[in-house]
GUTI-165790 format. One record per residue: x, y, z of N, C-alpha, C in turn. Coordinates in steps of 0.2 Angstrom, whole numbers. Example, Ala and Ser with C-alpha at 12.3 -4.5 7.8 and 13.67 -1.06 7.14 Angstrom:
2
<n.X->66	n.Y->-28	n.Z->39	ca.X->62	ca.Y->-22	ca.Z->39	c.X->66	c.Y->-16	c.Z->39>
<n.X->64	n.Y->-11	n.Z->35	ca.X->68	ca.Y->-5	ca.Z->36	c.X->64	c.Y->0	c.Z->39>
//
This chain:
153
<n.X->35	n.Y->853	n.Z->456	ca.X->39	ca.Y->853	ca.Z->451	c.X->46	c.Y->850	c.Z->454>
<n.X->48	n.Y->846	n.Z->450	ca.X->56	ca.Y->841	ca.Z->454	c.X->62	c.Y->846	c.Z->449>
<n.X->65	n.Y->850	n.Z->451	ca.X->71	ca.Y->855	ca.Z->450	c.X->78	c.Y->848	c.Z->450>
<n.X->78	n.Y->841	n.Z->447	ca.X->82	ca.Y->838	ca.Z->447	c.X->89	c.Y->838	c.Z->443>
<n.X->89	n.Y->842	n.Z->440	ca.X->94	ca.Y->845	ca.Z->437	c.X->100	c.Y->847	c.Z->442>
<n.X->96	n.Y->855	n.Z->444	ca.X->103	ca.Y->859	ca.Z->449	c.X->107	c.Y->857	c.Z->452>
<n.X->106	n.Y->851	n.Z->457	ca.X->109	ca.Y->847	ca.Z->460	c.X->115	c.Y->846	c.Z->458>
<n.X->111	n.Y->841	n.Z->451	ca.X->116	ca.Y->836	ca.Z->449	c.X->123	c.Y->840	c.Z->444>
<n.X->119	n.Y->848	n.Z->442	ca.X->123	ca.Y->851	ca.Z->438	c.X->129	c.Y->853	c.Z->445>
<n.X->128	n.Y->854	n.Z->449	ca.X->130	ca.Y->861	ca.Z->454	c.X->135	c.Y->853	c.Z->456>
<n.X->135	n.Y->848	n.Z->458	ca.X->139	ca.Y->843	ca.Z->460	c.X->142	c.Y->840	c.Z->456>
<n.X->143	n.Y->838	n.Z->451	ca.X->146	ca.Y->838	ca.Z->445	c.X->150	c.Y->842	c.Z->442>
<n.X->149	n.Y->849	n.Z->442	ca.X->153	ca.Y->855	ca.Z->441	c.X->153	c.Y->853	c.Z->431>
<n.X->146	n.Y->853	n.Z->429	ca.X->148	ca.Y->853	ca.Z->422	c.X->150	c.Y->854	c.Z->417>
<n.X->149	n.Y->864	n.Z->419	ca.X->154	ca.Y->869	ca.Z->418	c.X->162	c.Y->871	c.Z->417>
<n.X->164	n.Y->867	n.Z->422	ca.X->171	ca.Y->868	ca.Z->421	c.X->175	c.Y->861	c.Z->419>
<n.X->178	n.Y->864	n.Z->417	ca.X->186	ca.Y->859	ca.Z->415	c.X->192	c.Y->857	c.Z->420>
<n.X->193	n.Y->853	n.Z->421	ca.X->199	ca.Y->851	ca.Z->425	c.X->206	c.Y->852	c.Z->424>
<n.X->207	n.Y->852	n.Z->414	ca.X->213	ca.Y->852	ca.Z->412	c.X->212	c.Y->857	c.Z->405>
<n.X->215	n.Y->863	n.Z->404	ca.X->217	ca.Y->867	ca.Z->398	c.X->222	c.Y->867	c.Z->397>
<n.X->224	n.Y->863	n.Z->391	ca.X->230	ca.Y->863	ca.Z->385	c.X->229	c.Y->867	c.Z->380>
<n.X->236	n.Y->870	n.Z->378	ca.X->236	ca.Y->875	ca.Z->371	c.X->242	c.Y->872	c.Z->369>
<n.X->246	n.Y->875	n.Z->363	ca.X->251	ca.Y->873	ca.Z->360	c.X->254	c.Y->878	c.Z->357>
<n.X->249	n.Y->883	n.Z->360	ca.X->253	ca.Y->893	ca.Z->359	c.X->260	c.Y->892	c.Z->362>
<n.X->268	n.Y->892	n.Z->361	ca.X->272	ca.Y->895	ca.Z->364	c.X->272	c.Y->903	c.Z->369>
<n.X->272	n.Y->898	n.Z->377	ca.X->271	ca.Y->904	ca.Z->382	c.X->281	c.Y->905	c.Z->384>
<n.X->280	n.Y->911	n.Z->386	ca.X->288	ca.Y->912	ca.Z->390	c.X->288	c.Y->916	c.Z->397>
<n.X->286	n.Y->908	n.Z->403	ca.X->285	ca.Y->910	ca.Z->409	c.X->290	c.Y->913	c.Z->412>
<n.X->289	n.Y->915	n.Z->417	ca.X->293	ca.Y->922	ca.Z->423	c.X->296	c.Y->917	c.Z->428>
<n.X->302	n.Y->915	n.Z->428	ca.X->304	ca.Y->910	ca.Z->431	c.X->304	c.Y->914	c.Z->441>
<n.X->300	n.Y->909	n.Z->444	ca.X->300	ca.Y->913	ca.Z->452	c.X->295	c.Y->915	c.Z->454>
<n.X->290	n.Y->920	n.Z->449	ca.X->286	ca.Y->923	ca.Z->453	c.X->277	c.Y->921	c.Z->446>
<n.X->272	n.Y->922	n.Z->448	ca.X->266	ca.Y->922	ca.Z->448	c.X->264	c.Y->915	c.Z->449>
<n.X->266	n.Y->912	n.Z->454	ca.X->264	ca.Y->905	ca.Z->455	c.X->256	c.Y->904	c.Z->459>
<n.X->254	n.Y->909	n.Z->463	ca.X->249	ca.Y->904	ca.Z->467	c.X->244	c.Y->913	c.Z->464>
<n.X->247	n.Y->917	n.Z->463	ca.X->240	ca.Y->921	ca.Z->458	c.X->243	c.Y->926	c.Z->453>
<n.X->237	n.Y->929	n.Z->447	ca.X->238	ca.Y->931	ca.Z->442	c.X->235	c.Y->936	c.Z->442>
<n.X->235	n.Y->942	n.Z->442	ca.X->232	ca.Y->949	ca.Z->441	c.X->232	c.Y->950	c.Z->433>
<n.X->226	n.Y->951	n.Z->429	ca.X->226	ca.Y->954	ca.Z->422	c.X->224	c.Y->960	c.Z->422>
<n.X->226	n.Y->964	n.Z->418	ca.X->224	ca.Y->970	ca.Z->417	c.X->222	c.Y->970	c.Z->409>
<n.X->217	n.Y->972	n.Z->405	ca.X->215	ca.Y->972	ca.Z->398	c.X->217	c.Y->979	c.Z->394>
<n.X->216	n.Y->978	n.Z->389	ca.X->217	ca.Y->986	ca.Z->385	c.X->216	c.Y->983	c.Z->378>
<n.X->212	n.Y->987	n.Z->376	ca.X->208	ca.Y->985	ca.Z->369	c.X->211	c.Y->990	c.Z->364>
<n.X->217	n.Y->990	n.Z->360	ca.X->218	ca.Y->993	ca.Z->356	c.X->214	c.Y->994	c.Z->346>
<n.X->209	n.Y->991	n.Z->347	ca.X->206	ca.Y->991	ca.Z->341	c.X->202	c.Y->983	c.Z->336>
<n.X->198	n.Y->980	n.Z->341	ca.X->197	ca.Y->976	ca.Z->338	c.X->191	c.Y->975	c.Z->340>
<n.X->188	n.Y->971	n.Z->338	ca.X->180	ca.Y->969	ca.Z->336	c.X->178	c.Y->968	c.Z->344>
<n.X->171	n.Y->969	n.Z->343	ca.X->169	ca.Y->969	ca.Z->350	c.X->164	c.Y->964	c.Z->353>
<n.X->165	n.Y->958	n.Z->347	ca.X->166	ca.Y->951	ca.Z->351	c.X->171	c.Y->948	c.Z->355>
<n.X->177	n.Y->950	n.Z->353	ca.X->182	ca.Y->949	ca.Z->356	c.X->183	c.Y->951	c.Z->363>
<n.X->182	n.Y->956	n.Z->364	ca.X->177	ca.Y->961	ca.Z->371	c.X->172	c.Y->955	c.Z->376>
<n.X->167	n.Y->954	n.Z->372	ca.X->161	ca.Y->950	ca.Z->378	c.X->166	c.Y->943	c.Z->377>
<n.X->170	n.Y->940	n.Z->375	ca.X->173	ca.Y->935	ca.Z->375	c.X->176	c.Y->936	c.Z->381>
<n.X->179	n.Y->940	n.Z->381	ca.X->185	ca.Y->943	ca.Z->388	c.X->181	c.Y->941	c.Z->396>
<n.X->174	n.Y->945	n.Z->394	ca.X->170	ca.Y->946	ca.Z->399	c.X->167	c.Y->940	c.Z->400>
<n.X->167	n.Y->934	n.Z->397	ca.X->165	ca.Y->930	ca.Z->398	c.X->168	c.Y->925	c.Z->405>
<n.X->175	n.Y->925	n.Z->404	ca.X->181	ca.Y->925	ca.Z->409	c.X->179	c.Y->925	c.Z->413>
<n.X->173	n.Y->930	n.Z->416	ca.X->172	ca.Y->933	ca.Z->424	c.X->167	c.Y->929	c.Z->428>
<n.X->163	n.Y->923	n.Z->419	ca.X->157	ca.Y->922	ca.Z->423	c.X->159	c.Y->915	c.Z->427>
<n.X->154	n.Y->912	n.Z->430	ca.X->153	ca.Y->907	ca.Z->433	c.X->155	c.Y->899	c.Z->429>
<n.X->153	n.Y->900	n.Z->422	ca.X->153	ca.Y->896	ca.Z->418	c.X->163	c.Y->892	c.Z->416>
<n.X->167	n.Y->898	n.Z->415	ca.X->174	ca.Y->896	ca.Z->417	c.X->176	c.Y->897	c.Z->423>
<n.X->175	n.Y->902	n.Z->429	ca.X->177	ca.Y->902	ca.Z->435	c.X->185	c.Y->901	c.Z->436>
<n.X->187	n.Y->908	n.Z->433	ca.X->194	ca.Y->908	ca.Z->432	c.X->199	c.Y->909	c.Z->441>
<n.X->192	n.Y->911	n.Z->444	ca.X->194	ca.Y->912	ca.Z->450	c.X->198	c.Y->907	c.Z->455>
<n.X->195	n.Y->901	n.Z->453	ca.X->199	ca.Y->895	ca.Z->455	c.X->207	c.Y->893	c.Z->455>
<n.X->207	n.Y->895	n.Z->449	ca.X->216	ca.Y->896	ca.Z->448	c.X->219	c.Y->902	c.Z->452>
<n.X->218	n.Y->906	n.Z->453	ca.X->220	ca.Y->912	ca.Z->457	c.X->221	c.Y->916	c.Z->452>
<n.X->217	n.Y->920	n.Z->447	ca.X->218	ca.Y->923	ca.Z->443	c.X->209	c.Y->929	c.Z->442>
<n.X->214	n.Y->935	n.Z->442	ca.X->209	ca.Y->940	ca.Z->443	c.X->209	c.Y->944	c.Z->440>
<n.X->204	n.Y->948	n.Z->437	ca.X->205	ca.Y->955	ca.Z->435	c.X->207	c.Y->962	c.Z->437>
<n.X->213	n.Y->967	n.Z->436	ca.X->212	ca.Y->971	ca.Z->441	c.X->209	c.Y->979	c.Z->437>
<n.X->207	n.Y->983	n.Z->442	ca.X->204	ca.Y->989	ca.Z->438	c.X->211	c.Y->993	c.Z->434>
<n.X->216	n.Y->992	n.Z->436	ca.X->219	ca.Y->999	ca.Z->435	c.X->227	c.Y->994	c.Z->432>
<n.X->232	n.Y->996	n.Z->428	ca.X->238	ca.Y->991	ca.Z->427	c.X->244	c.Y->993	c.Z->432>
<n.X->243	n.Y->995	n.Z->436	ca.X->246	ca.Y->998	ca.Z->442	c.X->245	c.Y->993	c.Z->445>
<n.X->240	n.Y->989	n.Z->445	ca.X->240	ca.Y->983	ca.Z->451	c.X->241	c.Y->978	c.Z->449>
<n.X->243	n.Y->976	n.Z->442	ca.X->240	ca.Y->969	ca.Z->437	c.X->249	c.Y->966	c.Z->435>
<n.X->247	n.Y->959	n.Z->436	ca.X->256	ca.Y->957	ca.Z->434	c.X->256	c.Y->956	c.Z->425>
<n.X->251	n.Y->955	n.Z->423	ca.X->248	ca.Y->952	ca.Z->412	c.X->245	c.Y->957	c.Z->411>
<n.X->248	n.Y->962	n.Z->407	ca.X->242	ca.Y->965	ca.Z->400	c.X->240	c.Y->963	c.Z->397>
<n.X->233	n.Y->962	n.Z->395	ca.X->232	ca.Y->958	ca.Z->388	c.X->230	c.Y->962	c.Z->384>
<n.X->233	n.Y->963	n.Z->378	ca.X->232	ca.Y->970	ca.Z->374	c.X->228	c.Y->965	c.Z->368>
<n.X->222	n.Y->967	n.Z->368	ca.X->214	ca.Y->965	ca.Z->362	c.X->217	c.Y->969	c.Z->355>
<n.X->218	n.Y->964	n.Z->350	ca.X->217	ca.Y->968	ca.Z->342	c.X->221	c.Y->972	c.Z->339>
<n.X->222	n.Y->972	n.Z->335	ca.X->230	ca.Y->976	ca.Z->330	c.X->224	c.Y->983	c.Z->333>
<n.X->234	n.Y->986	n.Z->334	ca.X->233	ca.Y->992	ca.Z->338	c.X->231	c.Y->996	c.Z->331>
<n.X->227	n.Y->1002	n.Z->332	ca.X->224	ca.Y->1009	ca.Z->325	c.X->230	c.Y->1012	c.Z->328>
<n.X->233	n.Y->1019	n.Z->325	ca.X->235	ca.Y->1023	ca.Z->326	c.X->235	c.Y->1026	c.Z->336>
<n.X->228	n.Y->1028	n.Z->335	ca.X->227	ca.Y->1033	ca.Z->340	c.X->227	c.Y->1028	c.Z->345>
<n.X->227	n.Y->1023	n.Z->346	ca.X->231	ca.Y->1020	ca.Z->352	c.X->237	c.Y->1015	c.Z->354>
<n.X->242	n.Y->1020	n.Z->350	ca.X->248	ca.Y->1017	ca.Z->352	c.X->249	c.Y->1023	c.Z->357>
<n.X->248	n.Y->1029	n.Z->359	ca.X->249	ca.Y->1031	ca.Z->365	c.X->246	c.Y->1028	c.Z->371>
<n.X->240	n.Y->1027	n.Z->372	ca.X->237	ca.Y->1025	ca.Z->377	c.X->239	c.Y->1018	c.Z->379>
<n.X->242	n.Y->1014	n.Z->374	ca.X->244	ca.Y->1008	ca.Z->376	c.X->253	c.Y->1008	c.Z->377>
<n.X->256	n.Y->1013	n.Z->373	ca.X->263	ca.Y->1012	ca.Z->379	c.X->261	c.Y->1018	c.Z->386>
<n.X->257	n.Y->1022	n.Z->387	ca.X->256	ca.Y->1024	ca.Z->392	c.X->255	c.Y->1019	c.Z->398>
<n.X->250	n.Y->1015	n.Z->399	ca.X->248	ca.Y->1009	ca.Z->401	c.X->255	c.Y->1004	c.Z->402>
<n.X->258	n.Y->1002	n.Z->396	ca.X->265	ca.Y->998	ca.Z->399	c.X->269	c.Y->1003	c.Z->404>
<n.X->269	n.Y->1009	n.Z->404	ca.X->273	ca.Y->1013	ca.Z->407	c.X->271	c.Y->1011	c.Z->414>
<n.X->266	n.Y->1012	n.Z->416	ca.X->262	ca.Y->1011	ca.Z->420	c.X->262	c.Y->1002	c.Z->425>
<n.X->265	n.Y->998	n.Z->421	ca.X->265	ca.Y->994	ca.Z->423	c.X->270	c.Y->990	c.Z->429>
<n.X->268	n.Y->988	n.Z->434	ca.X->274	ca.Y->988	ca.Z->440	c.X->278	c.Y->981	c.Z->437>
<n.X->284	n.Y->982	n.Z->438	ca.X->292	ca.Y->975	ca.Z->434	c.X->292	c.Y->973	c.Z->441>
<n.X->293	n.Y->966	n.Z->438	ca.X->291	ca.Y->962	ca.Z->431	c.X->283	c.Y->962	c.Z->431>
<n.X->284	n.Y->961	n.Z->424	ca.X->275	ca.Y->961	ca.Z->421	c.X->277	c.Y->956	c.Z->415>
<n.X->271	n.Y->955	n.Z->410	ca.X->272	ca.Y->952	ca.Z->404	c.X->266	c.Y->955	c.Z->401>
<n.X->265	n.Y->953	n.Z->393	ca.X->261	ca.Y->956	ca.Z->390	c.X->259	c.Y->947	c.Z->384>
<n.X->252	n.Y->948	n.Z->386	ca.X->248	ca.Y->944	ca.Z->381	c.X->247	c.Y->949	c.Z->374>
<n.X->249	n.Y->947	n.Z->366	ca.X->242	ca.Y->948	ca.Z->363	c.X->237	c.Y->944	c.Z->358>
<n.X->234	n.Y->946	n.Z->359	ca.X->227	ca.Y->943	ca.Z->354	c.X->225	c.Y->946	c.Z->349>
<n.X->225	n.Y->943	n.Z->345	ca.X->221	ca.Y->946	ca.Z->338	c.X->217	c.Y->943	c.Z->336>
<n.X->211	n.Y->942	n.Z->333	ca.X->206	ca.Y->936	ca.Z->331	c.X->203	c.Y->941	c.Z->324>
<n.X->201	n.Y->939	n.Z->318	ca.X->200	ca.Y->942	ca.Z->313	c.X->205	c.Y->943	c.Z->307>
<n.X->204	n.Y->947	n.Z->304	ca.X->210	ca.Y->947	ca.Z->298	c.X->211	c.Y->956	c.Z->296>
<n.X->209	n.Y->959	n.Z->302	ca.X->211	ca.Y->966	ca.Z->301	c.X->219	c.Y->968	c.Z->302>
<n.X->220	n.Y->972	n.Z->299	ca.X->229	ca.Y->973	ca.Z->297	c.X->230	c.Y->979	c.Z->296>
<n.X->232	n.Y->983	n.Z->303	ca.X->232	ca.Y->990	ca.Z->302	c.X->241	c.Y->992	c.Z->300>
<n.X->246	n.Y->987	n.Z->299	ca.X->251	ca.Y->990	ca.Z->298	c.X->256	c.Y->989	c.Z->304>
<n.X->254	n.Y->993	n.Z->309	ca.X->255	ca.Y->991	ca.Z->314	c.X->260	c.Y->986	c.Z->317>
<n.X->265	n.Y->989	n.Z->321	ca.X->268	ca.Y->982	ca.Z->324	c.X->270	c.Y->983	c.Z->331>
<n.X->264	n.Y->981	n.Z->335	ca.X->264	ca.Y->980	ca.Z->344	c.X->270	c.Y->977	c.Z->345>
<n.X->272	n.Y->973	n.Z->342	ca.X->280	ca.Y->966	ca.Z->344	c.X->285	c.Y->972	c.Z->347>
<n.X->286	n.Y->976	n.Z->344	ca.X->290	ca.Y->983	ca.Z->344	c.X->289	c.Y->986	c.Z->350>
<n.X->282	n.Y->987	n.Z->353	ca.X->283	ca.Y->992	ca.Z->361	c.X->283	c.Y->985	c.Z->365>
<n.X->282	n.Y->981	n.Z->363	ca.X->281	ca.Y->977	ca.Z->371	c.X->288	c.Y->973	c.Z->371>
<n.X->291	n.Y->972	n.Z->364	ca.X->298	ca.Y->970	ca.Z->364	c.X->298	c.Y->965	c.Z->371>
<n.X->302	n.Y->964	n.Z->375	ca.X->306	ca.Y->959	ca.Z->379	c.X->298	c.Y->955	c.Z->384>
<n.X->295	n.Y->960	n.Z->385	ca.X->288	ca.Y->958	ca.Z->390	c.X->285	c.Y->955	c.Z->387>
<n.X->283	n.Y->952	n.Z->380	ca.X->278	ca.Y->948	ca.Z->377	c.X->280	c.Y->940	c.Z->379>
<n.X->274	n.Y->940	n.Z->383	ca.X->276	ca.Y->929	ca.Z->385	c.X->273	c.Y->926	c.Z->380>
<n.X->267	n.Y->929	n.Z->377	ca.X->262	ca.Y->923	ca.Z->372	c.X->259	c.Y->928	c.Z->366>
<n.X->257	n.Y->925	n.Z->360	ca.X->254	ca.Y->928	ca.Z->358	c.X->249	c.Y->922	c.Z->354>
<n.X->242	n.Y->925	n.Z->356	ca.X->236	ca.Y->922	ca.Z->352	c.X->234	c.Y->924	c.Z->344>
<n.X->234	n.Y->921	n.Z->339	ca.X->233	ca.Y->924	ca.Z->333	c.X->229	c.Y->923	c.Z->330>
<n.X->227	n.Y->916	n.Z->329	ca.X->221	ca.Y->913	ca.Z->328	c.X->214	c.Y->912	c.Z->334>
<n.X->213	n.Y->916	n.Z->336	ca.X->210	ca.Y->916	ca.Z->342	c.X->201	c.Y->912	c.Z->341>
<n.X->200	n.Y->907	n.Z->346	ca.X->193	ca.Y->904	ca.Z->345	c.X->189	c.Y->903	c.Z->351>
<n.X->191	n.Y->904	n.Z->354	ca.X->186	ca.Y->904	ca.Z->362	c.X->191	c.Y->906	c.Z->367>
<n.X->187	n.Y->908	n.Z->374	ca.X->190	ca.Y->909	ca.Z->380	c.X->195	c.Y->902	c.Z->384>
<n.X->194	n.Y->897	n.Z->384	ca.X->200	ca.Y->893	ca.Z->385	c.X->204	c.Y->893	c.Z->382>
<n.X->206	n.Y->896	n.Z->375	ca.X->214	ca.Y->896	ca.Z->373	c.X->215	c.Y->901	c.Z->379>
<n.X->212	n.Y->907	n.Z->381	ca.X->216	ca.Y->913	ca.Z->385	c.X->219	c.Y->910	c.Z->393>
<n.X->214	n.Y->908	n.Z->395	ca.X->214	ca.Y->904	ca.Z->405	c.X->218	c.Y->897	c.Z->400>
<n.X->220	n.Y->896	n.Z->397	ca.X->225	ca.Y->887	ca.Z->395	c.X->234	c.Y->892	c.Z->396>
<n.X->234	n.Y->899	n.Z->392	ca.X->240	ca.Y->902	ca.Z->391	c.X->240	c.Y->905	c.Z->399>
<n.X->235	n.Y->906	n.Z->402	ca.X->237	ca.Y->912	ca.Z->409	c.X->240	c.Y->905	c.Z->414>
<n.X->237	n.Y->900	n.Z->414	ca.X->240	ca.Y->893	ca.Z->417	c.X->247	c.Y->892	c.Z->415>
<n.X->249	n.Y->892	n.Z->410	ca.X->255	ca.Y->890	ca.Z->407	c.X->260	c.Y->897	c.Z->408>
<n.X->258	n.Y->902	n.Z->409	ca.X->261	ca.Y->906	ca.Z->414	c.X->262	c.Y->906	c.Z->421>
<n.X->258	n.Y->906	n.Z->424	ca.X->259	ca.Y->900	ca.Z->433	c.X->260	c.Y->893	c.Z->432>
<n.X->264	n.Y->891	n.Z->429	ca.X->266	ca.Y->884	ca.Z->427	c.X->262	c.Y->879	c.Z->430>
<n.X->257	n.Y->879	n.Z->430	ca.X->250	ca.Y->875	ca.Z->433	c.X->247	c.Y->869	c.Z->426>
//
């Protein structure tokens, strides 16, 4: 059996893109997060597509690694939160606990995808730290085109 494929996929780099463009307005950190990006996530209430879409970042298939951009466990270590879907009630503590928690300077992505409307208005706690916001959300490359546009890359 001739596996001629793998080669040519693995040599090619299929998979990946060479260049992500958005047209999101981002408001980079002039100085610092040039050669890497630590992201931290927090899901305040959104669908849980939006979830495995995140997860998807980690795989092989974007290899967000290449740019120098990483997931951290905790936001103690992370320079971007990216806060997921209009916040519900019972998670506006645990989401400004979480900026609390955040080591300055940091910034804060958010994302909404869907047309749920809790009232709500995140603008408010993230106030000065917010570089981008995603509204119309439709794949994983709008997210790694905004984290690039952030490391001015």
């Amino acid at each position: 059996m001739n596996n001629w494929w793998l080669p040519y996929g693995l040599k090619k780099r299929l998979t990946e893109k060479k260049d992500y463009k958005t047209d999101i307005d981002v408001k980079p950190i002039e100085g610092i997060f040039k050669t890497s990006l630590h992201i931290y996530i927090i899901d305040v209430g959104n669908s849980n597509e939006l979830c495995f879409e995140i997860k998807a970042l980690q795989t092989p298939q974007y290899n967000i690694h290449r740019f120098g951009i990483f997931f951290s466990d905790t936001p103690r270590h992370a320079d971007v939160l990216i806060v997921l879907g209009p916040a519900s009630e019972k998670m506006i503590a645990p989401l400004q606990e979480t900026i609390n928690q955040m080591p300055k300077p940091f910034g804060i992505i958010l994302i909404e995808s869907g047309e749920i409307n809790t009232g709500i208005d995140i603008k408010s706690l993230v106030k000065e730290n917010l570089l981008a916001e995603i509204n119309n959300y439709e794949n994983p490359e709008q997210i790694i085109a905004v984290l690039l546009k952030i490391m001015n890359k």
